[in-house]
C-alpha positions in Angstrom: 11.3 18.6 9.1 11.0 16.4 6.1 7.9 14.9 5.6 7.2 11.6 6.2 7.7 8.7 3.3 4.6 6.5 2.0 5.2 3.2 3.1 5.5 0.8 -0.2 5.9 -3.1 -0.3 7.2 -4.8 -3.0 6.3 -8.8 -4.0 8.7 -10.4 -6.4 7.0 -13.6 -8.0 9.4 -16.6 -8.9 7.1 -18.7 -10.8 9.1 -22.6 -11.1 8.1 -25.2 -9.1 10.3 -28.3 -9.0 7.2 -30.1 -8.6 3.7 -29.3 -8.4 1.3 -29.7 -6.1 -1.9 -31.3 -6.4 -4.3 -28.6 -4.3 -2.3 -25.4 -5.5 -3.9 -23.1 -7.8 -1.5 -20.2 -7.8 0.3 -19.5 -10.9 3.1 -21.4 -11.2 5.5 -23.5 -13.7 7.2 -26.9 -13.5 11.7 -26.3 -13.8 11.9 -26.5 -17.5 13.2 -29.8 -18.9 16.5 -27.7 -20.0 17.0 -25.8 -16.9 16.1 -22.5 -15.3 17.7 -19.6 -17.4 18.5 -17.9 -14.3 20.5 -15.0 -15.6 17.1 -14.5 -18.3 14.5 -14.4 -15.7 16.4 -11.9 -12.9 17.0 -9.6 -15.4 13.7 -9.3 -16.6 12.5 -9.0 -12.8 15.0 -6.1 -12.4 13.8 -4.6 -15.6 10.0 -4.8 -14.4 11.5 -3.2 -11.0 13.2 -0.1 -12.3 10.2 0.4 -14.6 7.8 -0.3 -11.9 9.9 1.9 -8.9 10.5 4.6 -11.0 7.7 6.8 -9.9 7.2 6.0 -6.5 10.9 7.6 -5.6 9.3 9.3 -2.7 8.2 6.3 -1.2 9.6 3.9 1.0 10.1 0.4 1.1 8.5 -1.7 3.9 9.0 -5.3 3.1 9.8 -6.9 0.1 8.1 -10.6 0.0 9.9 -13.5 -2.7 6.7 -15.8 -3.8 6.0 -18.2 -5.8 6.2 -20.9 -7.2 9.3 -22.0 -5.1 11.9 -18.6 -5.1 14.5 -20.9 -2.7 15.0 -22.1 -6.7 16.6 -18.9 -7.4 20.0 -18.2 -6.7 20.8 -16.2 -3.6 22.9 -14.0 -5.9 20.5 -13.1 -7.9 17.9 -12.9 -4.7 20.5 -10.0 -3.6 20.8 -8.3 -6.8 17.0 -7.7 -6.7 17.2 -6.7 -3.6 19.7 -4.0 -4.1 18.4 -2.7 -7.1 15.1 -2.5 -5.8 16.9 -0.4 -2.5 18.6 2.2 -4.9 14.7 3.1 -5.9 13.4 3.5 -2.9 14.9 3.4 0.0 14.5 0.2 2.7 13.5 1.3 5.9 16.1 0.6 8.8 13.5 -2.5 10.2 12.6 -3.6 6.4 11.0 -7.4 6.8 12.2 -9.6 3.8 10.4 -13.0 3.5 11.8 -15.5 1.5 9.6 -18.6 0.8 11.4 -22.1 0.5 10.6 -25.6 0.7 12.4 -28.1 3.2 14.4 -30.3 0.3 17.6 -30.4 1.1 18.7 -28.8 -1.9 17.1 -25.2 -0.7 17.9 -26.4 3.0 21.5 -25.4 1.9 21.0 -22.4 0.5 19.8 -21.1 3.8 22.8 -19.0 4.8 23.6 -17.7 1.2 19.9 -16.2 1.5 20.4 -14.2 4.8 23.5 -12.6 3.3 22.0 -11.9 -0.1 19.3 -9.8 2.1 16.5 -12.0 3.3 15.7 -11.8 6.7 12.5 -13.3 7.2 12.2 -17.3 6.1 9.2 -18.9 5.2 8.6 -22.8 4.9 6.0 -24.7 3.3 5.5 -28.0 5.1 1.7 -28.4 4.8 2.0 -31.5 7.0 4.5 -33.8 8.7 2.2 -37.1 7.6 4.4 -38.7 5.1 1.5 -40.3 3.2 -0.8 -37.0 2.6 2.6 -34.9 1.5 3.3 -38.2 -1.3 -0.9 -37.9 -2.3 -0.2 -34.3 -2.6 3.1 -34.4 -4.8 5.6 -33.0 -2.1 9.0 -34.0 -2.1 10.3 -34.0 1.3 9.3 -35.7 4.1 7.3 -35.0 7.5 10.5 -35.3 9.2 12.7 -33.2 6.7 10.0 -29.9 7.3 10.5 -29.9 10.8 14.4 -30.0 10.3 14.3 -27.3 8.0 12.2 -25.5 10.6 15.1 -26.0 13.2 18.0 -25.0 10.7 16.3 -21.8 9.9 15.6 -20.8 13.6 19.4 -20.9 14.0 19.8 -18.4 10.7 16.9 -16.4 11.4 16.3 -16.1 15.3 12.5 -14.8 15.7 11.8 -14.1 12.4 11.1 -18.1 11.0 7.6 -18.8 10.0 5.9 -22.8 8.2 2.8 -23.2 6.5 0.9 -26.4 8.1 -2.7 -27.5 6.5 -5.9 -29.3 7.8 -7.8 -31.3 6.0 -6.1 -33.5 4.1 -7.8 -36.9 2.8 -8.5 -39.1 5.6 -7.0 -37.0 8.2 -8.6 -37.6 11.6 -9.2 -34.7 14.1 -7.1 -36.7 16.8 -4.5 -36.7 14.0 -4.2 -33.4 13.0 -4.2 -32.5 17.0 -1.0 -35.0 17.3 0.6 -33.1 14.0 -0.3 -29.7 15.6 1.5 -31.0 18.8 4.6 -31.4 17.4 4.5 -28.6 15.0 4.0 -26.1 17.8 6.8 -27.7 19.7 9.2 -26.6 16.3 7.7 -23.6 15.9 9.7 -20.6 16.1 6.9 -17.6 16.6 5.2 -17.5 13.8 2.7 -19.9 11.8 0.2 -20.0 9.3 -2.6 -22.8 9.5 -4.7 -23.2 6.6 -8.0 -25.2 5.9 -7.3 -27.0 2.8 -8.8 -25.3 0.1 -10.0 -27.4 -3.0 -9.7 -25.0 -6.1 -11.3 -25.4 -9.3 -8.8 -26.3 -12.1 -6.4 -28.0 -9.6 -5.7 -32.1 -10.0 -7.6 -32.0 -6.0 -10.5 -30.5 -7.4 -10.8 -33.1 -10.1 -9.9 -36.3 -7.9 -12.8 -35.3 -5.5 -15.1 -34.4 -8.3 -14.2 -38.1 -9.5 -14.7 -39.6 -5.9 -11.0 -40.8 -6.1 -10.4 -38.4 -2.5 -12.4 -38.2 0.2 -11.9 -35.2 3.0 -12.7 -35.1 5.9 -16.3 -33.6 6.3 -17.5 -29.7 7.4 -18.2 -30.5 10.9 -14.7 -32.4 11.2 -13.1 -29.1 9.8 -14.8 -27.2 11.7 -13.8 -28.8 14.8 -10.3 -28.8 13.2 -10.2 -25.1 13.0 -11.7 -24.5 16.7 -8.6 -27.3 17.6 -6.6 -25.1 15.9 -7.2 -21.9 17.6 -7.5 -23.6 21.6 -4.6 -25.1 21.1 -2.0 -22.3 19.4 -3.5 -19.6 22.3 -2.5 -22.2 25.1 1.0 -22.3 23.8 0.9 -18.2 23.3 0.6 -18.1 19.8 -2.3 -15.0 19.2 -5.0 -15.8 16.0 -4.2 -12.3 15.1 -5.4 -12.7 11.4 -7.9 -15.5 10.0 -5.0 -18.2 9.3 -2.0 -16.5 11.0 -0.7 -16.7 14.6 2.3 -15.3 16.3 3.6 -15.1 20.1 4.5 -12.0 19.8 3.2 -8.7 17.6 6.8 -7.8 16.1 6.3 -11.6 14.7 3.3 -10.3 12.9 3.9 -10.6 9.5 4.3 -6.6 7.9 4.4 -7.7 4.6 0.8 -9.1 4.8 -0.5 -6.7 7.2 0.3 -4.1 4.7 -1.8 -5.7 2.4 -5.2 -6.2 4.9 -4.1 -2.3 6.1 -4.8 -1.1 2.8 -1.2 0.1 1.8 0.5 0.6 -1.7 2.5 -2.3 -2.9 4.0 -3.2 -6.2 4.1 -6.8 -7.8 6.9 -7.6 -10.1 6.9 -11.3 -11.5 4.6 -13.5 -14.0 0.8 -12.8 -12.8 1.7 -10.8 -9.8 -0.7 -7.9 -8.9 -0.4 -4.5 -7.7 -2.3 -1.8 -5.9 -0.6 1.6 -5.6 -1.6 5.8 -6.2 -0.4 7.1 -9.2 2.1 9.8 -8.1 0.5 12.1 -11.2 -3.1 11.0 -11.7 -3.7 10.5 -8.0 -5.8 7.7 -9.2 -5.5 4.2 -7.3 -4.1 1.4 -9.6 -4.7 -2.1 -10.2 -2.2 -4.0 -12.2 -1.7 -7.6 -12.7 1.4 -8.9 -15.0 0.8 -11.5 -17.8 0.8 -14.6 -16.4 2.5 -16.8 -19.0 6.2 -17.1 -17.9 7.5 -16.6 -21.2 5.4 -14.0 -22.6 6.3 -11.9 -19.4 9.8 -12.4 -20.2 9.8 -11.7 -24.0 7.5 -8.1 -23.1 9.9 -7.2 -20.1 12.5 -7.3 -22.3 10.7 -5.7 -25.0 9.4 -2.6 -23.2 10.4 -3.1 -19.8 7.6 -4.3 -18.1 5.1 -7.5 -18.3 1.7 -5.8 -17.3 -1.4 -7.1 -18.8 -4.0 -5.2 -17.5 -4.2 -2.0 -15.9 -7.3 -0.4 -14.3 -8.1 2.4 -12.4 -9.9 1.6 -8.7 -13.2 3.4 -7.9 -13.6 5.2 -4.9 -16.0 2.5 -3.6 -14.5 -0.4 -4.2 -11.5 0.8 -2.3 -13.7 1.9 0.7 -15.4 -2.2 0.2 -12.0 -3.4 0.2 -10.3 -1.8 3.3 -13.3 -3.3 5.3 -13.8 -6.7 4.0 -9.8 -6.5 4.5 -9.7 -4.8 7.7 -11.7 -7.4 9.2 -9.4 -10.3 8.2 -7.8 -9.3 11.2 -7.9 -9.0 14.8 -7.3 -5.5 15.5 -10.1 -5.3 12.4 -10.0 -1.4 11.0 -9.5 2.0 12.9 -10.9 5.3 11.5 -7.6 6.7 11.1 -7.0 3.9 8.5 -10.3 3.9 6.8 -9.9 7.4 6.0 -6.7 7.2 4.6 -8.6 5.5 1.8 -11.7 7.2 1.8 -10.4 10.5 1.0 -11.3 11.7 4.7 -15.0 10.1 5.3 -15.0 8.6 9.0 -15.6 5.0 9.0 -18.8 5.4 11.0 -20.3 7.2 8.5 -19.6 4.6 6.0 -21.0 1.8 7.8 -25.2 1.2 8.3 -24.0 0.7 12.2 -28.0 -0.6 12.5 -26.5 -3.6 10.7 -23.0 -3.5 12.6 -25.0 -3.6 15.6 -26.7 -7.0 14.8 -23.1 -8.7 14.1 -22.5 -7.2 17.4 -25.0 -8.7 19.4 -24.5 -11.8 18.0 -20.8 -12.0 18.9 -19.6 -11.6 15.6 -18.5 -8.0 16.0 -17.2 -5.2 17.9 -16.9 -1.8 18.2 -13.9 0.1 19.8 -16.0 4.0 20.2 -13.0 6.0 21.5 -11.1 5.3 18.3 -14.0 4.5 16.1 -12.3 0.8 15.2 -14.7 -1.8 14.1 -12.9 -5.3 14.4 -14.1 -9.2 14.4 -14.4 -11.5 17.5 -12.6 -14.7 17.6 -16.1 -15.9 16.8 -16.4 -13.5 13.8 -13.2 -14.5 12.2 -14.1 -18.0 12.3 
């Protein structure tokens, strides 16, 4: 019997934005002035890919996730030829989850279908919030009403596997506001959504207008009561907090992209400023990479020597041991044994832990621990 593949992941980042958002710090670019050079910039993704794949042959592809900056900019042709070329590496599994993020303007509305046959099967929206007036503040481009269209279109493409991004906090916002907007959103939903608190970033246009007293968020305790809001009412409608901002109705809803990630599994990042963690097939050594994240001076060095990486270092054994707990414990199901010692070169996860200390998180509710499979996970309490 052959033995069994190493599951891989793969994220592709598309880095334009039509617009850009006031509270996002990821890395991202405004659609240049002239026009995306599409043809430029999936070639040099594919070129990063074959470089990249090359030496994980062996592996196994588990999901591929296209983020961003806005990928639904892309064209779906060009979505598919990555797709495929990444496939002829290594090998998509038979149940391989491909998540596709998109905004709901009309223009990427259309492009729905073309995506599913390119390859995608998984569709993710960013709506943030159906109040018109926070999604103007904020820079969006659609309206409250289009995102929940978009929403509706998509469950008919992509039965089951449709999943929006809705956030709380937004200037002004009121908690029997954000429980009306959770109200409808949950009645759109398809079963999967991620709820985010909103997040002010240093370096974002947010940061500086609070900084300046020009916005005004709601306060903790509001936020707080948001997120408790949050979680009451998404379990009453059967939608399981089964990571810190995600919930599904269903566990084959969960999203394996991202649980790959919090289970401490190899992926490869291809894309301006996208990272990587994987083993080296020869060194055995565990990898960090992150790609440069200038959009331009990733393309030039792809073409140049077939990849974009700036930095490259190897991972001790300790921080990999850190990581797969503070990880683990993003989600519900926290971290078995079995898992932790698939990074720790063998050492059980009790041994690893000062359970004197695990047992104080325990008795306070934070905590808990699963003995028959040595599984240390958060409450509902502890992930809040």
């Amino acid at each position: 019997m052959a033995a069994a593949r190493v599951p891989l992941s793969l994220y592709v980042h598309w880095p334009y934005c039509s617009f850009l958002c006031k509270f996002c710090a990821f890395s991202k670019a405004r659609v240049p002035s002239q026009g995306v050079d599409h043809e430029r910039i999936t070639n040099a993704l594919i070129k990063e890919l074959r470089t990249s794949l090359a030496p994980h042959k062996d592996k196994e592809l588990r999901s591929i996730y296209f983020g961003g900056g806005t990928p639904s900019l892309s064209l779906p042709r060009n979505i598919g030829r990555i797709i495929d070329a990444a496939n002829k590496l290594v090998p998509l599994t038979a149940d391989a989850e491909v998540t596709l993020e998109s905004n709901p303007t009309l223009a990427e509305v259309a492009k729905m279908r073309d995506f599913k046959q390119a390859g995608v099967n998984r569709y993710s929206i960013g709506i943030q919030t159906l109040d018109d007036e926070s999604l103007r503040k904020m820079g969006r481009l659609h309206t409250g009403a289009e995102g929940l269209a978009a929403v509706d279109r998509a469950k008919t493409l992509f039965p089951g596997r449709v999943t929006f991004d809705m956030i709380f906090g937004f200037e002004s916002q009121t908690l029997g506001q954000w429980q009306a907007e959770l109200k409808t959103a949950l009645d759109h939903a398809d079963r999967h959504i991620s709820i985010y608190q909103l997040t002010v970033e240093p370096g974002t246009p947010l940061f500086r207008d609070q900084r300046a007293q020009r916005v005004v968020l709601p306060s903790d305790d509001v936020q707080a009561q948001m997120y408790e809001m949050t979680v009451d009412m998404c379990r009453a409608r059967g939608f399981r907090h089964y990571e810190v901002s995600s919930y599904a109705s269903h566990s084959s809803a969960e999203s394996m992209h991202n649980k790959g990630y919090w289970h401490g599994q190899q992926w490869v990042g291809i894309g301006p400023s996208a990272h990587s963690r994987f083993t080296d097939p020869v060194s055995g050594q565990r990898i960090s990479s992150v790609r440069i994240p200038d959009t331009r001076r990733w393309v030039q060095q792809c073409e140049s020597v077939g990849h974009g990486t700036g930095k490259e270092l190897v991972v001790g054994d300790a921080e990999a041991k850190q990581e797969a707990v503070v990880f683990g414990l993003r989600m519900l199901d926290g971290i078995s044994d079995q898992c932790f010692m698939g990074i720790s070169g063998g050492q059980p996860l009790k041994s690893y832990l000062c359970m004197d200390r695990m047992q104080y998180y325990i008795d306070e509710g934070h905590l808990l621990w699963h003995a028959p499979t040595a599984c240390l996970a958060p409450t509902e309490r502890g992930l809040q």
